[in-house]
C-alpha positions in Angstrom: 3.2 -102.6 -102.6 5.7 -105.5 -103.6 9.4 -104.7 -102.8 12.1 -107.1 -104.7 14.8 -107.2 -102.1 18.5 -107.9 -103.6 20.7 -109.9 -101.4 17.7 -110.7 -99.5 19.7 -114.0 -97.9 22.7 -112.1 -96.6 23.0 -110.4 -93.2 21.7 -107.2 -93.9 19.0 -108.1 -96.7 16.9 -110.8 -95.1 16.8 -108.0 -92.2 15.7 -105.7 -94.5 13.1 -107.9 -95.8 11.4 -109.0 -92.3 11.4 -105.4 -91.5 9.6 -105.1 -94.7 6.8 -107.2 -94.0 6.2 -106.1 -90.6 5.4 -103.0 -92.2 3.1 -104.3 -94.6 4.8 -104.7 -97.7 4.8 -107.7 -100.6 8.5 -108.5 -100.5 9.9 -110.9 -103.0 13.7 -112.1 -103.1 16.2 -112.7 -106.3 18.0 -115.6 -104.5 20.6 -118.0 -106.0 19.4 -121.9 -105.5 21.5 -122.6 -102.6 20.4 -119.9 -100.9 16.8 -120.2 -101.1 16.4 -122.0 -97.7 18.1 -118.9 -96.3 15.0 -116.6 -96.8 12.8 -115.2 -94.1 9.0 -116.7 -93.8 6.7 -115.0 -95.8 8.7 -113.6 -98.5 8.1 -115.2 -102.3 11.4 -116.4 -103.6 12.4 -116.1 -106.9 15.5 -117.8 -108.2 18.1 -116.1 -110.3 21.5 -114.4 -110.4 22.6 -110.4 -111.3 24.6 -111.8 -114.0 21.8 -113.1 -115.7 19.7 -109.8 -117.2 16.9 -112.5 -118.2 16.1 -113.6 -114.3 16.6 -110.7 -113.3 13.9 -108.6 -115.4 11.5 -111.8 -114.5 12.2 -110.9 -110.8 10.9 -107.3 -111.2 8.1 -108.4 -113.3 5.3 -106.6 -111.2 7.4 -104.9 -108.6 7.1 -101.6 -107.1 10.2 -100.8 -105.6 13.4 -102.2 -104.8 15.8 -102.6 -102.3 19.7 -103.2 -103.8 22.4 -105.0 -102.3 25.3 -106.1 -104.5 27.8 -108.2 -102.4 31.5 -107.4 -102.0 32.2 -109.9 -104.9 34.6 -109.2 -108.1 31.9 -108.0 -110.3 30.2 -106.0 -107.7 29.6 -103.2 -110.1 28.5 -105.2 -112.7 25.7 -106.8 -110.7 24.7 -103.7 -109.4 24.5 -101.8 -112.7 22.9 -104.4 -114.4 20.4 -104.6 -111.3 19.5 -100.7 -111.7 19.9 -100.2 -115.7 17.1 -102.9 -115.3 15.0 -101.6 -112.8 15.1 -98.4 -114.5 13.6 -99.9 -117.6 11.2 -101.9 -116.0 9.6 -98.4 -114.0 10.5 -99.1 -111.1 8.7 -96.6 -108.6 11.7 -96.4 -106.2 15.1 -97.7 -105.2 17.1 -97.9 -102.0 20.9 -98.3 -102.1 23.2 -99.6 -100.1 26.4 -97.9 -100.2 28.8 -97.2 -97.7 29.5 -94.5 -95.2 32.3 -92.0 -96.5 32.5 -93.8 -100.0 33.8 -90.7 -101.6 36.9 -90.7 -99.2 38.0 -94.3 -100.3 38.4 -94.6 -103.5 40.8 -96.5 -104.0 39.2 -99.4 -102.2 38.2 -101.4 -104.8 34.5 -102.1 -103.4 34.4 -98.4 -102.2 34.8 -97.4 -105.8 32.6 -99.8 -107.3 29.6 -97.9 -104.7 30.7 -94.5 -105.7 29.9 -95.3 -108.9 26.9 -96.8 -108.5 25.5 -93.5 -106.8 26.9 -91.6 -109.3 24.5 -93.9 -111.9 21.2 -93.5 -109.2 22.1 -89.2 -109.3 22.3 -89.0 -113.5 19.2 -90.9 -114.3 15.4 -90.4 -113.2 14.3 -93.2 -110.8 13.7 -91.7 -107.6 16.3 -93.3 -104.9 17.4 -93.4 -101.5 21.4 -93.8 -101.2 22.1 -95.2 -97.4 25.5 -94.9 -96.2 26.1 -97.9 -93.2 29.6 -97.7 -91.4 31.3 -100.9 -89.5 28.4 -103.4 -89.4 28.3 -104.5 -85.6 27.8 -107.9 -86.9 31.2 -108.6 -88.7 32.2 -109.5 -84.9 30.4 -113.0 -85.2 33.3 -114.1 -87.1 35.4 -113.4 -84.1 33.5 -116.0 -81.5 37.0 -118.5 -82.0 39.3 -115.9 -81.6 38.0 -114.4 -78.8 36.7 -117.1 -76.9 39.6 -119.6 -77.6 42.4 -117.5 -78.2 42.0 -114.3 -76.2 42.6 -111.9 -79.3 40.9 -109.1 -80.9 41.7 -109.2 -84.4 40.2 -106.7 -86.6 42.7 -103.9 -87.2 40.3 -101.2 -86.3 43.4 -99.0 -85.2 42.9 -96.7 -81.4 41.8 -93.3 -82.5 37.9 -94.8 -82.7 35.5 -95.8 -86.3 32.1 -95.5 -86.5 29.7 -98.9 -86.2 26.3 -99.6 -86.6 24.2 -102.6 -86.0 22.7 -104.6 -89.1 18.9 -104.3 -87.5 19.1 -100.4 -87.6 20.1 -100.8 -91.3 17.1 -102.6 -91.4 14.8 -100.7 -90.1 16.2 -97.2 -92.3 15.9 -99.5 -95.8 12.5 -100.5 -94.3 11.6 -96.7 -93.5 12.7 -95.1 -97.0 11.0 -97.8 -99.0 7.6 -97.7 -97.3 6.8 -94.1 -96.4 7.4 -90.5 -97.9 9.7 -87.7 -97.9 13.1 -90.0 -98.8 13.1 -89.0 -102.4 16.9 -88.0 -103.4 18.2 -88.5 -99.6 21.4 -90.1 -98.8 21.9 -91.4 -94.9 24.8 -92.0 -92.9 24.1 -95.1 -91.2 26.1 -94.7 -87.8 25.8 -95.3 -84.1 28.7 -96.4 -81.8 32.5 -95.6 -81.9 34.5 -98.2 -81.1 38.2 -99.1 -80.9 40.9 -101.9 -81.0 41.8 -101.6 -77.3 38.7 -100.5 -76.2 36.6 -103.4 -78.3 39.2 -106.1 -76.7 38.3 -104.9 -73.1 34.6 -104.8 -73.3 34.5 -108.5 -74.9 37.2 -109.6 -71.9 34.8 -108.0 -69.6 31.5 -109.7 -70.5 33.3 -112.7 -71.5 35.1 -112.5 -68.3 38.8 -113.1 -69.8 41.6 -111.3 -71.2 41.2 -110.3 -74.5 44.1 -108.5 -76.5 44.0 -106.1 -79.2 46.7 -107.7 -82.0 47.1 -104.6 -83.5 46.8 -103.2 -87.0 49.9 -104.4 -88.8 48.3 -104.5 -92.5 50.9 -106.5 -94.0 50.5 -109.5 -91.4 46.9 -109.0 -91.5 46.2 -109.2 -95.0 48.6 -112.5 -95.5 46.6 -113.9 -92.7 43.5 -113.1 -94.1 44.6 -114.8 -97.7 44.5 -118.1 -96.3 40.3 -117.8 -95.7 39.8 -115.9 -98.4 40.6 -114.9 -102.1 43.6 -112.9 -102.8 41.7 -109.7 -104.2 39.3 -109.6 -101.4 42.1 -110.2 -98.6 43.6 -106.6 -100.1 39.7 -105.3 -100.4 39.6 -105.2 -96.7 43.2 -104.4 -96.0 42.9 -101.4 -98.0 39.6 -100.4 -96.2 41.2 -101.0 -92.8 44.0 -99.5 -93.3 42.1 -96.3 -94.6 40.3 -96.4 -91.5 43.3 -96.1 -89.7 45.2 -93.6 -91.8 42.2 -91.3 -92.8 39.3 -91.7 -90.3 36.2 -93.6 -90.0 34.6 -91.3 -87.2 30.8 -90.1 -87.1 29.7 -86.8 -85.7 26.6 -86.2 -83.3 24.9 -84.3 -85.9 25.3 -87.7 -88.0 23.8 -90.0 -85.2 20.9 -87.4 -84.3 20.1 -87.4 -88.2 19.8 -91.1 -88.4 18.5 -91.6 -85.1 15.5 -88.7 -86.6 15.0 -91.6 -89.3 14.8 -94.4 -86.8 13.1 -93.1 -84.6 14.8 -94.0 -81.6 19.0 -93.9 -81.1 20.8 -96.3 -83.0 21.5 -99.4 -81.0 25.0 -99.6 -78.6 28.0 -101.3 -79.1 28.0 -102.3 -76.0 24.6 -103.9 -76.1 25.6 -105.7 -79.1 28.8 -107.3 -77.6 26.6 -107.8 -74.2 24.0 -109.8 -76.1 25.9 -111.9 -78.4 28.2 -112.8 -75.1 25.6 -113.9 -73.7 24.3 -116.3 -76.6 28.0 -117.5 -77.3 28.1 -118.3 -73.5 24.7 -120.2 -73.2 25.6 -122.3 -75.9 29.3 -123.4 -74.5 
């Protein structure tokens, strides 16, 4: 079985794609040049880019299945409906989805939207699928290693009454599962584990990074103009208006949600807490 992972460079896909060939599985990866160095060893990597329907039909030339990741990039939706309008006429045996946990209840996030409507596309059409639904990636705290360890702050505007987060690896290992054995046909999976806070996230990185860290609040307005110096107008607002959502509507899991996924793992999904404990630990060996 060959499995064309898309987005197989980023965070979660080359993950997804090591996970992949543990189990067995041909994986091959629609990378853009500069990021063909970025792919994991022993994976074929073709060259293309989801605006081009010409390399991207040559990348499921011969492919079984496929795993789709379109990046939180303006034409999100366009990549992603070109990627599956595509697979669909190439016969592809079975796709895998990333969306986003509670899409439905954001819609007016732009990159929210864009994934509702890409389920919507995978539920009208006859591929069989697998939607899963990750929450707070664990792993967006790597960009905090300055502010934390320089400047004692906690910066994501997570808000205090508590979102749900998951580590990239368990997203991993659920693409992994639903591509390479039965029963996922139609399924869509809330990809959760810990709850975590703004205060509470500041004290547990003070603690294992033995300082005082403090929570700076969720002031969306300050945030986002912060935010627009690093980064593109429209996507400074893309994740103010999903913080901020967070914060006014909820982010939280339920138990039944973590016993479901961690039914799918097959084991619990990993901890907070071992996440921040580990990557202290790396961030401190390398000081």
């Amino acid at each position: 079985m060959k499995v064309l992972v898309i987005g197989g460079t980023g965070q979660v896909g080359s993950n997804v794609a090591v996970e992949l060939l543990k189990r067995g599985a041909a994986v091959r990866i629609l990378a853009r040049d500069k990021e063909t160095n970025a792919a994991p060893a022993g994976a074929e990597v073709v060259v293309g880019d989801l605006l081009n329907p010409d390399s991207v039909r040559s990348a499921l030339h011969g492919v079984d299945k496929l795993f789709l990741l379109a990046g939180n990039v303006a034409e999100e939706l366009t990549h992603a409906l070109i990627a599956y309008g595509l697979a669909q006429r190439a016969g592809i045996k079975h796709i895998t989805y990333l969306s986003v946990y509670k899409a439905d209840r954001f819609g007016d996030v732009p990159h929210f939207a864009s994934k509702i409507a890409v389920e919507n596309a995978l539920r009208e059409f006859g591929v069989p699928y697998t939607i899963l639904r990750p929450s707070y990636f664990f792993q967006n705290e790597l960009a905090l290693q300055p502010m934390l360890v320089q400047m004692g702050v906690y910066t994501m505007p997570i808000g205090v009454a508590g979102i749900s987060a998951v580590d990239v690896r368990d997203i991993a290992e659920a693409a992994a599962i639903t591509l390479t054995t039965p029963g996922h046909e139609g399924q869509t999976y809330d990809l959760v584990g810990s709850m975590i806070d703004g205060p509470g996230s500041a004290a547990l990185w003070g603690k294992v990074l033995d300082k005082q860290i403090a929570y700076t609040g969720h002031d969306f307005d300050g945030w986002e103009k912060q935010m627009s110096a690093y980064f593109r107008g429209w996507l400074a607002y893309d994740m103010r208006a999903m913080f901020q959502g967070y914060v006014e509507r909820g982010f939280a899991s339920t138990d039944a949600e973590v016993k479901r996924v961690s039914k799918l793992l097959g084991h619990a999904p990993r901890t907070y807490e071992a996440f921040v404990r580990e990557t202290a630990t790396e961030w401190l060996k390398s000081a």
